[in-house]
C-alpha positions, 0 to 999 in steps of 0.5 A: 877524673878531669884533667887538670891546668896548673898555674903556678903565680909569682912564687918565691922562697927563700932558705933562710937569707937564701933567695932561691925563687922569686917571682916564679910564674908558669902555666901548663895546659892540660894535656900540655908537655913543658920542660923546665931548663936551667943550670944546676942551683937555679931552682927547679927540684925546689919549684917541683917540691913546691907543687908536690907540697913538700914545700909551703911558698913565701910568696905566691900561689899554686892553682889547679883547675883554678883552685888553690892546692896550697890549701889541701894536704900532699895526699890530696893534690892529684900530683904524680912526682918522678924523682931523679934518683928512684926509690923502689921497695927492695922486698917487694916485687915489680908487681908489688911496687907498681899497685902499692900507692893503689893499696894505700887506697884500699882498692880491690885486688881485681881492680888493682890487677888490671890497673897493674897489668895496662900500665905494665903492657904500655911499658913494656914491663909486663914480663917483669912482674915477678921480679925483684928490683935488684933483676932489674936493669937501670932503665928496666927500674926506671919503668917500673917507677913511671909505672907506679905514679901512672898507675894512679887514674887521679893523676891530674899533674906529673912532675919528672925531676931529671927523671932520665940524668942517670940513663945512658942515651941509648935508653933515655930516649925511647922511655922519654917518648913514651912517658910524654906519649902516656901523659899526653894521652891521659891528658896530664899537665906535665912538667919535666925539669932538667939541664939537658937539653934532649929532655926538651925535645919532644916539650911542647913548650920550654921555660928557661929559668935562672936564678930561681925565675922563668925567663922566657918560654917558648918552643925550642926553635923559638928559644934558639932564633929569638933569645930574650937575653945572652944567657938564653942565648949561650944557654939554648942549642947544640953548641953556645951561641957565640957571645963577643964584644959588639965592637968586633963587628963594628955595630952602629948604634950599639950601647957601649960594652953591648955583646953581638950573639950569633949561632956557628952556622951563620958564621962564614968561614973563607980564606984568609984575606977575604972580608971579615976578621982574620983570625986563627982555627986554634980547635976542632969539635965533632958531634957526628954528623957536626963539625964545628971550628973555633977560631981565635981572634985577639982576645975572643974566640968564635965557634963557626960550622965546617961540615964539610971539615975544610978547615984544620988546626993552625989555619988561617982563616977570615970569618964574618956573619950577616947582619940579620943574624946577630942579636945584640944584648946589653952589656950590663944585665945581658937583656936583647935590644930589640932591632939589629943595629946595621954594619959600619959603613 
């Protein structure tokens, strides 16, 4: 079967008075990875139901090779959905819960059998095929899940619903890999919905969504360089990108109450007395091989890099950041002005 483009246009929909998306849009290329970030509540289980049809939009259309889905039953829609917490039939076996969506399609057991047996080779779970779910480890049962929507050949879009939260990282990782591989490899425009950011790694494409809208796409380093607004900014990257009043600087030609965002590792860290703005190491964060400081200042407070871990707690310290790397954002609504005002002279 052709591989499929969905396009999903200004959707919304509200739960009862609840507004919980409005003027949705996104579009996933065929074979095309997008990982949807955003912080719990904003809407993504609800945008993923609304391509699987378990929810009819108020406003807006689903399409898939320009066709509406709207219009056609669940069964129809070619979608292969991964919720967050797997259900696996308990009576049945690996086998049995891996071809069970292919009984549903009344097809012979010899081709069930080697439908069953390629995606259980891809997935390294071909010597599990005897057991019950309850043998299985949580990653083990994890595979067994993809293995059952893969190993439909109608599969056109996939949908991962924080399809790794409940993993521990050692597993997430290689089981992230190989889905995104497999889904390349068919072809499958995917769409993989979470709140960390690992989850975005290996996406060709990232959405932002707040409060039930796409706020910006991009790769992730376009994410991380370029925020559309102080939201992405503090959102995207290892560590919050640092958000402080604009007059700390002084900016010139900065809006009143604008907010001035730049990243830890532009922050120069130097003796106090040196130029910049004295303030206090007041906390150490270690993520190996990073180290960040934060430093108090007044009433605001900064995350500056220290790789090296020069700098302890109780330090007195001066910190500045070059003008080209600070964003300035409006202060009422968090929106990027284009252009970076220069220092004060």
């Amino acid at each position: 079967m052709e591989a499929g483009k969905l396009e999903i246009r200004s959707l919304g929909f509200a739960y009862g008075k609840k507004l919980v998306l409005r003027e949705c849009t996104l579009s996933v290329r065929t074979g095309e990875v997008v990982a949807v970030l955003g912080p719990s509540g904003c809407g993504k289980t609800t945008l993923l139901r609304m391509i699987a049809g378990e929810l009819a939009p108020d406003t807006g259309q689903v399409m898939l090779n320009g066709n509406d889905m709207l219009r056609l039953a669940i069964e129809s829609r070619h979608v292969g959905y991964i919720m967050d917490a797997w259900v696996l039939y308990p009576h049945r076996t690996v086998k049995g819960n891996i071809e069970y969506p292919l009984r549903l399609r009344k097809l012979s057991r010899g081709v069930m059998a080697d439908r069953v047996s390629a995606i259980a080779e891809q997935l390294d779970i071909s010597d599990l095929l005897d057991r019950k779910p309850h043998e299985l480890s949580a990653g083990q049962q994890q595979r067994v899940a993809i293995a059952r929507c893969l190993v439909r050949d109608d599969i056109q879009v996939l949908l991962a619903d924080e399809p790794f939260s409940s993993l521990d990282p050692v597993l997430r990782r290689p089981l992230r890999e190989r889905l995104i591989t497999l889904c390349r490899d068919r072809g499958i425009a995917t769409v993989i919905v979470s709140h960390d950011q690992d989850d975005a790694a290996l996406a060709d494409r990232v959405a932002i969504m707040q409060s039930g809208t796409i706020v910006q796409e991009g790769t992730v380093e376009e994410l991380y360089t370029t925020p559309i607004s102080a939201f992405v900014a503090k959102f995207v990257g290892p560590v919050p990108c640092n958000l402080i009043p604009a007059s700390s600087f002084p900016l010139r030609h900065a809006p009143d109450r604008a907010i001035a965002g730049f990243r830890p590792e532009h922050t120069i860290v130097a003796p106090p007395g040196a130029s910049g703005t004295e303030g206090e190491v007041v906390g150490v964060e270690r993520r190996p091989p990073q180290r960040w400081i934060k430093i108090v200042f007044g009433s605001d407070s900064i995350l500056a890099d220290d790789p090296s871990g020069r700098w302890t707690v109780g330090d007195r310290v001066s910190w500045s950041v070059s003008d080209e790397h600070v964003s300035v954002f409006k202060g009422d609504d968090g929106t990027r002005i284009e252009g970076r005002p220069l220092h004060a002279e």
